[in-house]
C-alpha positions as CSV (number, residue, x, y, z in Angstrom):
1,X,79.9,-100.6,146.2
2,X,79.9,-99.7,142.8
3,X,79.2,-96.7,141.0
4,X,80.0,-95.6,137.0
5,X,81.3,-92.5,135.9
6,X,79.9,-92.7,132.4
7,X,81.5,-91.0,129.3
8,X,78.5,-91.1,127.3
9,X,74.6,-91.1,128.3
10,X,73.6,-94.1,129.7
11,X,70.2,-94.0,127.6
12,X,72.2,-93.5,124.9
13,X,74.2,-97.3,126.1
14,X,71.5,-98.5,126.4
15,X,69.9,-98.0,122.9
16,X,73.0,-99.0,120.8
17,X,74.0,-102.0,123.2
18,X,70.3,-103.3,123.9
19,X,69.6,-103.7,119.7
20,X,72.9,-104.9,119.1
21,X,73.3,-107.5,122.1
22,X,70.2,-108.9,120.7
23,X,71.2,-109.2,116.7
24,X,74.8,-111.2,117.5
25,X,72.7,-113.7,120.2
26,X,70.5,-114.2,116.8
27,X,72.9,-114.5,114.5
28,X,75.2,-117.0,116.6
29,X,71.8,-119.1,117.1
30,X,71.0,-119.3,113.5
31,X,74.4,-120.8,113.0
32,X,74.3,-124.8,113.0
33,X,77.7,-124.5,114.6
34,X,79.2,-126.5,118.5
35,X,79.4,-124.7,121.5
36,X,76.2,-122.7,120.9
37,X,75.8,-122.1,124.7
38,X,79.4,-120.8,125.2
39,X,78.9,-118.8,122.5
40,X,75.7,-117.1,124.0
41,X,77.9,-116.7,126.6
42,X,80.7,-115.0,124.8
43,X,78.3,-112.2,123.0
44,X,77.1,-111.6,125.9
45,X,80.3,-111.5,127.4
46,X,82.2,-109.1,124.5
47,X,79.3,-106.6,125.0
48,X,79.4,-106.4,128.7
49,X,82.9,-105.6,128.9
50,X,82.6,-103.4,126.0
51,X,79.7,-101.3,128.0
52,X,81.7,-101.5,130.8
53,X,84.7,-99.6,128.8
54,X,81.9,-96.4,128.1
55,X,80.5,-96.9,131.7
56,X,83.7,-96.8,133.9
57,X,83.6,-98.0,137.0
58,X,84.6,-97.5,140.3
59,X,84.5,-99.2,143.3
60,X,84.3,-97.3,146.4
61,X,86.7,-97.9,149.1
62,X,86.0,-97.7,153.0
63,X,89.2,-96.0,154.5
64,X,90.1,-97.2,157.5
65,X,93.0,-94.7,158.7
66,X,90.3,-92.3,160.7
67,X,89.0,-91.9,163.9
68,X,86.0,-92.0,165.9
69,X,86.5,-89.9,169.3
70,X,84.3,-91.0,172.3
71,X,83.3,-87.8,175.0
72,X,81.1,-88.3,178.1
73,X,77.7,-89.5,177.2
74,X,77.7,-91.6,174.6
75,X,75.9,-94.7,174.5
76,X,77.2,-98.1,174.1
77,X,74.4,-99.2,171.2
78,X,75.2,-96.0,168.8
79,X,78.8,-97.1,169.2
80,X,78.6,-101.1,167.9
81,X,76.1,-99.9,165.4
82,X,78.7,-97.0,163.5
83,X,81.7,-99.5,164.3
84,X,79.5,-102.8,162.0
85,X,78.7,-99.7,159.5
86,X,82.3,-98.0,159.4
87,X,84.9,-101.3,160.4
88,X,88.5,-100.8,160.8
89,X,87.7,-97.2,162.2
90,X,90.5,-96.7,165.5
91,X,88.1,-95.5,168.6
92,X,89.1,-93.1,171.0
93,X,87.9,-91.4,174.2
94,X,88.7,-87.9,175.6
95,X,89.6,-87.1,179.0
96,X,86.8,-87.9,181.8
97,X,85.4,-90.1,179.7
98,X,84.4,-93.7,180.0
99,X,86.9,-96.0,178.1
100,X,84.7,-98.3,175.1
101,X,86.2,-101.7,175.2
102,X,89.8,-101.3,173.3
103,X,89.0,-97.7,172.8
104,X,92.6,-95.6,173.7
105,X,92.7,-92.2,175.1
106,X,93.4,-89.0,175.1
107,X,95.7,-87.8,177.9
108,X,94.6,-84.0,177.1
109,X,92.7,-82.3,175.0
110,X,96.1,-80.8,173.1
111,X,96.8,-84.0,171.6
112,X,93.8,-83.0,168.9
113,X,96.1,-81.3,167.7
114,X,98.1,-84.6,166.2
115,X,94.5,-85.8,164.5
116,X,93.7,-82.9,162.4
117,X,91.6,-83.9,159.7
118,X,91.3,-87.6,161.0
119,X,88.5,-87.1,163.6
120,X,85.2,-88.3,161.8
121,X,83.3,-89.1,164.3
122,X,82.7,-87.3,167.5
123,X,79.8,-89.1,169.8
124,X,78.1,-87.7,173.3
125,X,78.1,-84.4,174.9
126,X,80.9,-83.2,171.8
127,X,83.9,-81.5,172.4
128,X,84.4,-78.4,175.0
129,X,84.3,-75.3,173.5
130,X,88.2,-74.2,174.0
131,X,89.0,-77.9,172.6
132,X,87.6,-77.3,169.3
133,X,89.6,-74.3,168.9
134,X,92.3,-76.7,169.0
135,X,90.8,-78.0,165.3
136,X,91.9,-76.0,162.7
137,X,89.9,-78.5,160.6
138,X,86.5,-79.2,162.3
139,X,85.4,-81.8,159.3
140,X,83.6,-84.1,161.6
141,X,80.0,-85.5,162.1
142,X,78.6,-84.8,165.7
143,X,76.7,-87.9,166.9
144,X,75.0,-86.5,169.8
145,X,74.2,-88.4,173.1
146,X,71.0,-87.9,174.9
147,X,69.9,-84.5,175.4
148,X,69.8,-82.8,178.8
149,X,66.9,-82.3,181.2
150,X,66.7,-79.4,183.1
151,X,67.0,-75.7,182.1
152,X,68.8,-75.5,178.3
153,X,69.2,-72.0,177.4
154,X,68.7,-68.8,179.9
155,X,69.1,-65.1,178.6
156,X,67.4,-61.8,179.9
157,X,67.5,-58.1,178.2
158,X,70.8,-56.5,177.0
159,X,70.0,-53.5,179.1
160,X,68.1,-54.1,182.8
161,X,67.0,-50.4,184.2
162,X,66.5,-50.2,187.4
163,X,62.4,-49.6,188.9
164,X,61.5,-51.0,185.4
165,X,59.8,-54.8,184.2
166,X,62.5,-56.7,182.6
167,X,61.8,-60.6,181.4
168,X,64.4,-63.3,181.7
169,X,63.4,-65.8,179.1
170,X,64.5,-69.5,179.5
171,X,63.8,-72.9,177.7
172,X,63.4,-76.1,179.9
173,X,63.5,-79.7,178.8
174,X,61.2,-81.7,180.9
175,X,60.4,-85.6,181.9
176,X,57.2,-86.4,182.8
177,X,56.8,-84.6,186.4
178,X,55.0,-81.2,187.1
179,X,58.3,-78.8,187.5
180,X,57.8,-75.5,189.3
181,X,60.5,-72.2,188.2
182,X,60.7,-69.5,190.4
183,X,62.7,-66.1,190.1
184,X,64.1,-65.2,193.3
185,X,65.6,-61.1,194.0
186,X,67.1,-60.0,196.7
187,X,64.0,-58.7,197.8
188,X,62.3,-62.2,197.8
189,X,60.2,-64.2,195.1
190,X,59.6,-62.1,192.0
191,X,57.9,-64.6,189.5
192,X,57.5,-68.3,189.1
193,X,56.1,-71.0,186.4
194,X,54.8,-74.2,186.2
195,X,55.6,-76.6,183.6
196,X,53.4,-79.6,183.3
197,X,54.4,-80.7,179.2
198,X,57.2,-82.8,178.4
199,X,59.4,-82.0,175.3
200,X,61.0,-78.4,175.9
201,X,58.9,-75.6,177.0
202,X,59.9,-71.3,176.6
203,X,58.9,-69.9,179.8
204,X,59.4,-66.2,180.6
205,X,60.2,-64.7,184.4
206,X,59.6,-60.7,185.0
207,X,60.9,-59.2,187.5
208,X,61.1,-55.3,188.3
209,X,64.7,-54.8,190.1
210,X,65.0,-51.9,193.2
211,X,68.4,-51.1,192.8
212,X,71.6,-50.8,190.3
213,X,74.6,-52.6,190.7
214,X,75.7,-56.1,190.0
215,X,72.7,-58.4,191.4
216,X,72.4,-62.4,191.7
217,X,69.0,-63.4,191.4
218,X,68.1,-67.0,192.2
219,X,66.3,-69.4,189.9
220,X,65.0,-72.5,191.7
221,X,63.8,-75.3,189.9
222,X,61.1,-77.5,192.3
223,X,60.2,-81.0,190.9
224,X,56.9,-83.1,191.2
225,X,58.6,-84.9,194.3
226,X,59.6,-81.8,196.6
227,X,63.3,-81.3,195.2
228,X,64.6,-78.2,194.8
229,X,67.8,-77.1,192.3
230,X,68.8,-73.8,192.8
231,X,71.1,-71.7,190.6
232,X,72.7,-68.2,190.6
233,X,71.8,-66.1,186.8
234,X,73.6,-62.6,187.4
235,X,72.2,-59.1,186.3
236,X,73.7,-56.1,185.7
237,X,70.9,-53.3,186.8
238,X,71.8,-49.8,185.0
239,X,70.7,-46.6,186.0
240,X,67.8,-44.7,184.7
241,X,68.5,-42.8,181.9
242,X,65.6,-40.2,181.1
243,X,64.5,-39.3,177.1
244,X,63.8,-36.0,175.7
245,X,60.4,-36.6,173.9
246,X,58.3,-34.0,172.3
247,X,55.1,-35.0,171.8
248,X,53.1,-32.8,168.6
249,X,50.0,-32.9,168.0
250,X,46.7,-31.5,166.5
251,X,44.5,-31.7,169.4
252,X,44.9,-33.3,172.7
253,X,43.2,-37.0,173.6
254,X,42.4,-39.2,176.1
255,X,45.2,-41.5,175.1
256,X,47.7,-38.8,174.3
257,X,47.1,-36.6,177.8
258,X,47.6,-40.4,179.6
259,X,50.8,-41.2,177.4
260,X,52.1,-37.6,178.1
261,X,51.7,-37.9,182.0
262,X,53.0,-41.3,182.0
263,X,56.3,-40.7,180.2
264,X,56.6,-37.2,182.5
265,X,56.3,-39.7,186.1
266,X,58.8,-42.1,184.8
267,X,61.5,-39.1,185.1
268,X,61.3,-38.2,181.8
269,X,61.8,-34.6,179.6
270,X,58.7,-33.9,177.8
271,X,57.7,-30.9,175.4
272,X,54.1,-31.1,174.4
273,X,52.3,-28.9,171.5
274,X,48.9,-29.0,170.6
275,X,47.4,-26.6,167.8
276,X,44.4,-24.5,169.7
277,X,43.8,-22.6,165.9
278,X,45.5,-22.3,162.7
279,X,48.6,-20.4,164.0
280,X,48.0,-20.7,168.2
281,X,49.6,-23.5,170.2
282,X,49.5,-24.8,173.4
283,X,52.5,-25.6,175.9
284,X,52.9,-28.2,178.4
285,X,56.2,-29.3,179.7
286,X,57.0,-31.8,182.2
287,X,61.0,-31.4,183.3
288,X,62.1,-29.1,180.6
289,X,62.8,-25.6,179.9
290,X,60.1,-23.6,178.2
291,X,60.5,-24.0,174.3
292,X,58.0,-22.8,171.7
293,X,58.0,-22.9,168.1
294,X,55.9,-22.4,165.2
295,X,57.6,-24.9,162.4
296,X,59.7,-28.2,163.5
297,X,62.9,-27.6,162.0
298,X,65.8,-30.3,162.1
299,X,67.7,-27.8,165.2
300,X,64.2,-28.2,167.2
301,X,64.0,-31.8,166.4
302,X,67.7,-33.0,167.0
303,X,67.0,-32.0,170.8
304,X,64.8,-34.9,171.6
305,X,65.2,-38.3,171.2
306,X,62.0,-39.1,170.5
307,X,59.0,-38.0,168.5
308,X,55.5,-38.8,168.9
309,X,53.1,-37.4,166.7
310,X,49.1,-37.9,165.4
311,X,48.0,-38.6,162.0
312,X,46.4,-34.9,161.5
313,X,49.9,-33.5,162.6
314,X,52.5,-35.5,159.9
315,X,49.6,-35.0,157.0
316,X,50.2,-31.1,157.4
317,X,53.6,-30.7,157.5
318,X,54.9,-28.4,155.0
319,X,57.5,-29.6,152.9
320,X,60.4,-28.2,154.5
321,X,59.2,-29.5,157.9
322,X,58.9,-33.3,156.0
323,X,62.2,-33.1,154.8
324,X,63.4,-31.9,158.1
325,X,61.6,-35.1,160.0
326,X,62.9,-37.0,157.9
327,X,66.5,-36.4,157.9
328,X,66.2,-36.1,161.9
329,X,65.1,-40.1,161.7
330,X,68.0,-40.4,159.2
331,X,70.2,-39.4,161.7
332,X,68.6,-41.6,164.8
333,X,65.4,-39.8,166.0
334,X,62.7,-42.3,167.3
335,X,59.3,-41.5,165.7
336,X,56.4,-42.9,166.9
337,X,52.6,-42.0,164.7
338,X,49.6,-42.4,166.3
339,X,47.1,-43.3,164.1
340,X,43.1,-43.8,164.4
341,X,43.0,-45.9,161.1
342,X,45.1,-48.0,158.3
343,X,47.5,-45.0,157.0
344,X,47.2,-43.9,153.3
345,X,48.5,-41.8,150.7
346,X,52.6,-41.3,150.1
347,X,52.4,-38.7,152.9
348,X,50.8,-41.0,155.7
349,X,53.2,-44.1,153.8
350,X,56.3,-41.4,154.7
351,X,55.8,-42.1,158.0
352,X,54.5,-45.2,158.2
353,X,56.8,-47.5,156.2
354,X,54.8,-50.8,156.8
355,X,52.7,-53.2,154.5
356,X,49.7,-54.1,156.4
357,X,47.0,-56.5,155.9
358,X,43.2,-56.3,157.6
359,X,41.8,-58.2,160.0
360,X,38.6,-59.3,161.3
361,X,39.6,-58.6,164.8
362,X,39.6,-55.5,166.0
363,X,40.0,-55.9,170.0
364,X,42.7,-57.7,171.9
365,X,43.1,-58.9,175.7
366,X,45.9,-57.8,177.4
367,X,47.0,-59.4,180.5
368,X,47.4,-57.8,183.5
369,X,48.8,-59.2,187.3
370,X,45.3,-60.3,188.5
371,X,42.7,-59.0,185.8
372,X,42.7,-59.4,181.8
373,X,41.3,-56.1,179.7
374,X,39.8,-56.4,176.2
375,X,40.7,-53.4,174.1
376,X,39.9,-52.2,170.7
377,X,42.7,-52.2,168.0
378,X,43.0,-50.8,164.8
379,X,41.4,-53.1,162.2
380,X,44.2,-54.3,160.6
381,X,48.1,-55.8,161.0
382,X,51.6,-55.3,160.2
383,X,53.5,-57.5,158.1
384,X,56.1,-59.8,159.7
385,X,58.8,-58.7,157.3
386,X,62.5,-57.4,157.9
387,X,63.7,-55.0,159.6
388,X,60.9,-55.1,161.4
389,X,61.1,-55.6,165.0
390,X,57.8,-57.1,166.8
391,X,57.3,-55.1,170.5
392,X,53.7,-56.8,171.5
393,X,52.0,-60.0,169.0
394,X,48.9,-61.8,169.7
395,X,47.3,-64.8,167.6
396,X,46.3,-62.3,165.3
397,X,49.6,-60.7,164.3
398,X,51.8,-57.9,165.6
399,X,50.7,-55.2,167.5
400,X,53.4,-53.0,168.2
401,X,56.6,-52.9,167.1
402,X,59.2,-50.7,164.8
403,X,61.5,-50.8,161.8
404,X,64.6,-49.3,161.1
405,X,65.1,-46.1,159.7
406,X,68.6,-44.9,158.8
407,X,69.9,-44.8,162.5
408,X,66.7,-44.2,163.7
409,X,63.5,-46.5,163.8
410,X,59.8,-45.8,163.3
411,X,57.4,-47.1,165.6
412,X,53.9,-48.2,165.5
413,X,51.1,-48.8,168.4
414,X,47.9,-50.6,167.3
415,X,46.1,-51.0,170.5
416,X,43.8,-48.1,171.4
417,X,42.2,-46.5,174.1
418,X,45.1,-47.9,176.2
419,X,43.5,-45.0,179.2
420,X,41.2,-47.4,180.2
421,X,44.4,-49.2,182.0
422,X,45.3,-46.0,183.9
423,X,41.6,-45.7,185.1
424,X,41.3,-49.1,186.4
425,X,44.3,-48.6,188.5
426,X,46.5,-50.7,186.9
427,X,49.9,-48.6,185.4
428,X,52.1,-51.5,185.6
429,X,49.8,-53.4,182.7
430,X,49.8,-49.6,180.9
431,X,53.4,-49.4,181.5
432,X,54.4,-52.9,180.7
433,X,52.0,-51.8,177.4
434,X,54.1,-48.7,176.4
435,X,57.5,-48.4,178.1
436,X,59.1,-51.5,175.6
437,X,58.4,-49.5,172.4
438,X,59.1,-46.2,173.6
439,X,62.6,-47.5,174.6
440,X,63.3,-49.2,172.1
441,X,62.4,-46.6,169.1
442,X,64.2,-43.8,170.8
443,X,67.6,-42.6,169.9
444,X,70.1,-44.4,170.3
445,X,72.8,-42.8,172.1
446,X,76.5,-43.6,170.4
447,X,79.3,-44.7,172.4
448,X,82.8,-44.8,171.6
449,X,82.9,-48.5,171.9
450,X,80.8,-51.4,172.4
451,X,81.8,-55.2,173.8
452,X,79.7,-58.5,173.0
453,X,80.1,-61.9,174.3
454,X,80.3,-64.5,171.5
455,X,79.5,-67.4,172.7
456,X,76.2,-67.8,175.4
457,X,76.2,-68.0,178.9
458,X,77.6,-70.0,181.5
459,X,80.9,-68.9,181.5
460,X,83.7,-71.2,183.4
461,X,87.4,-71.2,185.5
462,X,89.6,-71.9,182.3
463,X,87.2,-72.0,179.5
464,X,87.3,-69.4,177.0
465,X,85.1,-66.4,176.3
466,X,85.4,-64.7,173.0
467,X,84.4,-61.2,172.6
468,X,83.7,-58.4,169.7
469,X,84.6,-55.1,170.1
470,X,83.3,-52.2,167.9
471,X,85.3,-49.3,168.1
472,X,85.9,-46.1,165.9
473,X,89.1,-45.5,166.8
474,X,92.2,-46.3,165.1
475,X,93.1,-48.6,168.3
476,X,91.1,-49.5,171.2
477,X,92.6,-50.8,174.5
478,X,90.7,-53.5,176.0
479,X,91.2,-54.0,179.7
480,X,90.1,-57.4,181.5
481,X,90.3,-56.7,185.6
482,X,92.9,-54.8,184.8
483,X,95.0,-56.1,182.9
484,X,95.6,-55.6,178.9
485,X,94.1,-58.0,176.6
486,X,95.3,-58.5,173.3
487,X,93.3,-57.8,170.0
488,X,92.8,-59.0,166.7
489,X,92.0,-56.9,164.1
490,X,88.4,-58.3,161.8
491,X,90.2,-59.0,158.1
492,X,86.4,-58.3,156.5
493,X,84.8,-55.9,158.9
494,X,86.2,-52.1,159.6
495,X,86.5,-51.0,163.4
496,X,85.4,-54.3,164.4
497,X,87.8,-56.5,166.5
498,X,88.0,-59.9,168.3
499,X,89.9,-60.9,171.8
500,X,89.3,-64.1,173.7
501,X,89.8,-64.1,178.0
502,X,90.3,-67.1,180.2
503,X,89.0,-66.3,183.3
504,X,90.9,-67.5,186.8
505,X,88.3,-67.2,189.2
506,X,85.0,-67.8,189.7
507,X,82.6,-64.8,190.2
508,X,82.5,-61.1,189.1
509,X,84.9,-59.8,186.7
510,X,84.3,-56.1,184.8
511,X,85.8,-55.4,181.3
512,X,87.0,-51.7,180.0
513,X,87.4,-49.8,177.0
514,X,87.8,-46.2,177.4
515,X,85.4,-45.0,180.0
516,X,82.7,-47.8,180.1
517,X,83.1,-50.9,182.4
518,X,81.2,-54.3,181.8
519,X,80.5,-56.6,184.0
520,X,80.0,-60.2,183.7
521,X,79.8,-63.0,185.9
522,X,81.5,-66.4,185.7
523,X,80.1,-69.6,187.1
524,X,81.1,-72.4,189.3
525,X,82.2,-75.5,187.6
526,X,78.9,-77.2,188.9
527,X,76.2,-74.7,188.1
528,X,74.3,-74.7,184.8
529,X,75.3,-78.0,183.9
530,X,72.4,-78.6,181.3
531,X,72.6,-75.3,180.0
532,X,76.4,-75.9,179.6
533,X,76.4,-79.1,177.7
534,X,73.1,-78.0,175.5
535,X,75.4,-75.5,174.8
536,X,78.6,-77.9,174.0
537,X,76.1,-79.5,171.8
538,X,75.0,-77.0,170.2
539,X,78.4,-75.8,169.3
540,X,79.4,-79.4,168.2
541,X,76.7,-79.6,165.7
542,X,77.4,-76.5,164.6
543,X,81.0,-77.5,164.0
544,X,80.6,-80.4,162.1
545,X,80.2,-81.5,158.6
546,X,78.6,-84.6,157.4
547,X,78.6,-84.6,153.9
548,X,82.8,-83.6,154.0
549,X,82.8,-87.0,156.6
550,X,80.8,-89.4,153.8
551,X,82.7,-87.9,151.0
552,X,85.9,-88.8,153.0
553,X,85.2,-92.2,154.7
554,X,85.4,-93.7,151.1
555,X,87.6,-93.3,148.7
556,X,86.7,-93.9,144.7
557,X,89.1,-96.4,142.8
558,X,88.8,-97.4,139.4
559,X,88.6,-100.7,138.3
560,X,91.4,-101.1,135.5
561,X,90.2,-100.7,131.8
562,X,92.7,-103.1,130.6
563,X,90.9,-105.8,132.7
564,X,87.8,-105.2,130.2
565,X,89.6,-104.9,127.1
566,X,91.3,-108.4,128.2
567,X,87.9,-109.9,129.2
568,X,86.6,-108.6,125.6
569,X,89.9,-110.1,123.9
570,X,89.1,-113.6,125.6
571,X,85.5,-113.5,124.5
572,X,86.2,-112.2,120.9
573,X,88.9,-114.7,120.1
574,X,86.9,-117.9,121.4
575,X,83.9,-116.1,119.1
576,X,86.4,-116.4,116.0
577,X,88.1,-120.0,117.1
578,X,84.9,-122.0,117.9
579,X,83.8,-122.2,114.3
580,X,87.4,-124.4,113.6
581,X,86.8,-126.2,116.6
């Protein structure tokens, strides 16, 4: 193929050459001289190659020194098709893998090493994740094989507490038959779906676990014909760990009496003040010591982790109290405003720092086990926009939710008269209503150290699993079933480091660092299959780099000016001999 590198505008080529192309074709016609075809032929000739000296071209190359490396999965048709596009490419196959006519093959996975930067082409189910570590150059273009049925991708909440709803949300790829999903505890079924769609379909399974510990619950996939595929997704069920929440407010409600003797049942420490007259207050407290106070200062404040207030309450704050509030959610207080309209004004803005946006509706239905409730809701929305952090959505926008605020976040509840749940009996719908945001707005209780797994679930015998640790100190010691694991330091990121483990053995395994202990549960080689090579996939994808592999596969040669200026030569001298012919 060729292309031109041109050292001056084409257009402008194309103006000189075009004009003057056409004036020597006249003149040599008006000349009652032999040879007037060859001559044509020569004008044109001399200005071709005399174009051609202003276009420069190349001719691009096809390189045939790379590779394309076969893994499980791949299909025969791809394969002839890249090979007629990209001939003289050398075909290999990794381990496991089903040879491809002359294809040769890998005897392991180390041998990558020796075909750095000649791997192009990678086709199927991709490399395993601790075989592209093995690239330092991953400048290759996945070709994926056919995607996997089944369960893809699996995950449930960072933190599971024990007596409360926790989701485990899961994506499933689906052929044509009716597939049923069901969540079993250890105290029996907890939650199932049906999936009827093809294509791949979120799905969400809640369960509410009895006891701490280390659990297995059991996810069973049921086909249209009776099958049944069962699998084991750990969980790691903490202990409950109760907030301090003082509650503030100008006079007491329906909702607000409800909320306070909700959060008080769940085990909670609760403060409640509501002004009976300008400077009278009155008390409740629910698992705390007796504590009055005419002012909220930032000492007061700094004992609880979380703050709700009413509109009337944070528009008469005092200065100093504002500034106070303020620096408290600065430092990682939870604040959560109950309002009965849209908030206005740079006070009500203070403490409400979303853009919102009215809406027509102004009830929602909320879903409950075995009844659905219509509720009123403030008559307008929160902008999607970040940091913010969507708690409950419906078609119309977000409900509840929270931004961040400093260390601290600011909360918001749009749904009113939420009461109405209580008196019909039903407190898990109120709870599953209310217990997500307060969690997740409250204070945030340091550690020393934290530990995150890098790369998803499953985890397998042998395979890798990379971790980040972020730790204050100077230097952490991370301890993997007891034995010491070895840290790299993050060249961009202070206290932030990076280890990798290879676990030995199937089943439970517990990380340390300082005095908290993770668990985290490795998989047999044959569960999670789909999930595993969706994941393989994934990573592949990731990896790869198509434009480097098309820049690379040819290579850009010049075609020799003097070949021109010889052509021109040829033409221009049989121009000037012809009239002594």
């Amino acid at each position: 193929m060729i292309t031109f590198d041109p050292s001056v505008p084409i257009w402008l080529l194309v103006l000189l050459f075009v004009p003057a192309t056409a004036f020597m074709l006249w003149t040599e016609w008006r000349r009652k001289l032999r040879f007037r075809t060859l001559r044509f032929v020569a004008v044109f000739t001399l200005m071709l190659m005399l174009a051609a000296i202003f276009l420069q071209p190349y001719n691009n190359v096809i390189k045939t020194d790379r590779t394309l490396l076969l893994t499980p999965g791949y299909t025969s048709q791809l394969i002839d098709s890249m090979i007629k596009k990209h001939p003289g490419m050398r075909v290999m196959h990794t381990p496991g893998t089903e040879p491809y006519k002359d294809s040769q093959a890998l005897n392991s996975f180390f041998e990558l090493t020796d075909l750095q930067g000649s791997i192009h082409f990678v086709a199927g189910e991709g490399l395993p994740l601790h075989a592209l570590t093995l690239l330092n150059k991953k400048n290759f273009a996945f070709v994926s094989g056919r995607r996997p049925y089944g369960i893809i991708d699996l995950s449930s909440a960072k933190q599971t507490t024990v007596n409360r709803q926790s989701t485990i949300t899961g994506t499933f790829r689906n052929t044509s038959d009716t597939t049923s999903i069901l969540l079993i505890g250890p105290g029996g079924k907890e939650d199932s779906v049906t999936i009827a769609s093809n294509g791949t379909t979120s799905f969400d399974l809640s369960f509410t676990p009895r006891q701490t510990g280390k659990q297995l619950y059991t996810i069973a996939v049921k086909g249209g014909q009776g099958n049944v595929h069962e699998e084991k997704f750990p969980i790691v069920v903490d202990d409950f760990s109760p907030l301090a929440v003082l509650v503030v407010l100008s006079y007491p409600t329906f909702e607000t009496t409800f909320l306070k003797n909700f959060i008080g049942a769940k085990g909670n420490k609760l403060v409640m003040r509501s002004q009976l007259s300008r400077n009278n207050f009155g008390y409740e407290y629910v698992n705390h010591q007796p504590l009055k106070f005419s002012t909220l200062t930032k000492s007061i404040i700094d004992e609880f982790d979380l703050l709700i207030a009413d509109r009337a309450t944070l528009d008469g704050l005092s200065r100093q109290e504002s500034i106070a509030l303020k620096q408290s959610v600065h430092d990682g207080l939870g604040l959560l405003p109950i309002y009965d309209r849209a908030p206005k004004g740079k006070t009500e803005n203070s403490f409400f720092p979303f853009r919102t946006v009215s809406a027509k509706g102004d009830t929602t239905t909320i879903s409950g086990k075995s009844k659905r409730y219509t509720l009123p809701v403030l008559p307008f929305r929160v902008l999607s926009e970040a940091p913010l952090q969507a708690v409950l959505r419906n078609e119309s926008g977000i409900l509840s939710g929270y931004t961040l605020s400093g260390k601290g976040k600011i909360g918001f509840q749009l749904v009113q008269q939420t009461f109405r749940l209580m008196l019909a009996g039903d407190s898990i719908t109120y709870g599953n209503l209310w217990s997500p945001l307060l969690e997740r707005i409250a204070r945030s209780h340091d550690r020393s150290a934290s530990v995150e797994f890098t790369n998803p679930f499953p985890y397998y015998v042998d395979e890798p699993i990379h971790l980040k640790l972020i730790s204050a100190g100077d230097s952490p010691t991370l301890m993997e079933d007891s034995v010491r694991i070895p840290l790299r330091e993050d060249v961009m990121l202070d206290d932030v480091w990076h280890a990798t483990i290879w676990p030995s053995t199937a089943g439970w395994h517990s990380l340390q660092i300082g005095d908290r202990t993770m668990d985290y549960y490795v998989s047999k080689a044959t569960e999670w299959r789909s999930m595993a090579v969706e994941n393989q996939m994934n990573e592949n994808d990731l990896s790869g780099d198509q434009a480097h592999v098309v820049s690379e596969l040819s290579e850009k040669k010049r075609i020799p000016p003097l070949l021109f200026y010889a052509i021109l030569l040829l033409a221009a001298g049989f121009l000037w001999l012809a009239p002594k012919l």
